[in-house]
N, C-alpha and C positions, 0 to 999 in steps of 0.2 A: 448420571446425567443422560437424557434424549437424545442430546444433540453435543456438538463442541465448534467451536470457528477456531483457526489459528489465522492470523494476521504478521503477516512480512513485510517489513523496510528494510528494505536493503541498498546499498553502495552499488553503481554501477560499476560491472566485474567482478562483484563479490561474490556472485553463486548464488545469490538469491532467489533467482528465479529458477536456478539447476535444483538450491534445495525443497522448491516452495514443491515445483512437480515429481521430484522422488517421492517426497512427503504422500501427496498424491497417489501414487501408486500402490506406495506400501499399505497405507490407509483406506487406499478404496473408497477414496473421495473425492469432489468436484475441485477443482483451480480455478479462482477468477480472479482476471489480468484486465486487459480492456475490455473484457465480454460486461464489465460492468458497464463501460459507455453505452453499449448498444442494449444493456439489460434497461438503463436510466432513459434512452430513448424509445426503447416501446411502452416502458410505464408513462412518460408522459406526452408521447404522440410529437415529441418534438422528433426532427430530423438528426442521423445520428452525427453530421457531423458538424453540429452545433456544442456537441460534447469535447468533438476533437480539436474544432479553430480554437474553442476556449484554455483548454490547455495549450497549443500553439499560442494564442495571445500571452498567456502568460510568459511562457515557455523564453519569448520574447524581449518581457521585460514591461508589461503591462501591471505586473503586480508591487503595488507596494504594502508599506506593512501600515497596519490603520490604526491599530491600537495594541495593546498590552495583550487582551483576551481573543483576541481574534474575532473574526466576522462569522465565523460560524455559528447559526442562530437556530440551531435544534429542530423544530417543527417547523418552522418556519418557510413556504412554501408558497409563494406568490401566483396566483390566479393567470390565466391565458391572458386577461384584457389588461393587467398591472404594465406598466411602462419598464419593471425591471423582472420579467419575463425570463428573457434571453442574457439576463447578466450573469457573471462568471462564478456570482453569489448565490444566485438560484441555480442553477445548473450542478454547483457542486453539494446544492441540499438535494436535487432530488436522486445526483449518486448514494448520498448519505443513504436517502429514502431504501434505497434499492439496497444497498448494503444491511441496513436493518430489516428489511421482509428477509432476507437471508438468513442473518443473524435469530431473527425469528419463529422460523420454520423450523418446528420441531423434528420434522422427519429426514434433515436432510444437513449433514455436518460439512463445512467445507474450509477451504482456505482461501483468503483473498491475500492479493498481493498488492501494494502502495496504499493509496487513493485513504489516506490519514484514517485506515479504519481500524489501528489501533485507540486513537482520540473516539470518534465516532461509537464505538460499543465498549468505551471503558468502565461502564459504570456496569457491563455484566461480569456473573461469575463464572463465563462457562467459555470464555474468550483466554487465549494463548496470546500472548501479544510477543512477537520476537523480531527484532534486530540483530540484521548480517551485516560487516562491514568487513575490508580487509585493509591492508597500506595499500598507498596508492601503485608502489610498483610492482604488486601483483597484478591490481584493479589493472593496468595499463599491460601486463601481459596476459590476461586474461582477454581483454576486446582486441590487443590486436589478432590473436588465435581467432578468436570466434568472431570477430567482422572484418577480418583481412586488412588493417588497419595498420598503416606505420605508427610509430611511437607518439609522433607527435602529435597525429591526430587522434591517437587512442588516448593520449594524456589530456586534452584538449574537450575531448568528449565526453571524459569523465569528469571533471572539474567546473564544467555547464549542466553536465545533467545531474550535479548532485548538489549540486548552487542551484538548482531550480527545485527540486523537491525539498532541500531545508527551507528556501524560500518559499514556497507552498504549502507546506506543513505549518511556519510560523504566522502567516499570510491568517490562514481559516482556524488554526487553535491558537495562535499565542504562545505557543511551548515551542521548543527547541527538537527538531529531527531526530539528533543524534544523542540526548541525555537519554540515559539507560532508566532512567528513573520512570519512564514513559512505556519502560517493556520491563515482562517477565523475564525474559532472558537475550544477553545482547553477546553476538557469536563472532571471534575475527577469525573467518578464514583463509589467515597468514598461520596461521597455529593449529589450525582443526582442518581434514577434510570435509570435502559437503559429505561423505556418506559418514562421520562422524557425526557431524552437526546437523545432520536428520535422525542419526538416532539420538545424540543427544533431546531433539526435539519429543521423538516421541518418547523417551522417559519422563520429561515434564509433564507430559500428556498423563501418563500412568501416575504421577506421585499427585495429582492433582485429582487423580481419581477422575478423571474425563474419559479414560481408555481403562479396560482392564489386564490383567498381567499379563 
């Protein structure tokens, strides 16, 4: 292969994002986290925090579920003058948009982290799709360490922001967040270290023939 993308969902405090950028490193390749927001705002000249209220709106409780398959509608990309322009539906195809120029470009292999682009590039074969999660009383001693957070509020914070990305996920694909059935490989690190579960990663990478030995 040219190129390869891995794609991470991850549990907040599960290390997801500790393993997405080891990965990174060891790999010698790009991370993108919100830099997609602002990659979606220079591709279509919208302001970038149009990308960011939109998630805040959902974030919120602005989203409900509309159907079985979800509102994500592919190509699908409404013109400047369309009255649904600025909605939460356009906005999340032109990440899509940006996430496939990525996924596209042959010379440049990378990792994205959330933003449902596992769904989004599943129909390639040159795409890692991986799922981190752990129990939640790691998750809750993991954010209160790294955001100085007492228990309660680190329990509290994980249980909305991961209510919000399975609700987001279901929202735009119709599938379920957390069904393994959706990834290559789904990782609990309650069982695995992250520097486990990044090399775990990059052996898929090699049995796939994506990396060599």
């Amino acid at each position: 292969m040219d190129h390869y993308i891995i794609t991470i969902a991850r549990g907040l405090g599960s290390g997801g994002s500790h393993i997405a950028r080891n990965l990174s490193k060891e790999l010698g390749i790009p991370c993108y986290d919100s830099e997609i927001l602002n990659m979606a705002a220079d591709l279509s000249g919208i302001n970038e925090r149009f990308f960011y209220e939109a998630n805040e709106r959902i974030k919120k409780g602005s989203l409900a579920i509309k159907n079985s398959d979800g509102v994500y509608n592919h190509e699908r990309v409404f013109r400047v003058e369309d009255k649904d322009y600025f909605s939460n539906e356009n906005l999340f195809n032109i990440q899509a948009q940006v996430i496939k120029n990525l996924a596209f470009d042959k010379n440049v292999s990378c990792i994205i982290i959330g933003k449902a682009a596992n769904y989004i590039l599943r129909s390639l074969v040159n795409v890692v799709k991986i799922n981190i999660q752990a129990p939640e009383e790691k998750c809750i001693k993991n954010v209160m360490q790294r955001l100085q957070f007492n228990y309660e509020e680190a329990k509290k914070t994980i249980q909305q922001t991961d209510k919000y990305r399975a609700d987001y996920y279901k929202y735009y694909t119709g599938k379920e967040w957390i069904d393994p059935r959706e990834y290559h490989l789904s990782i609990n690190t309650g069982t695995v270290t992250e520097e486990y579960a990044t090399q775990l990663i990059i052996k898929l990478l090699k049995d796939k023939k994506l990396i060599s030995e």
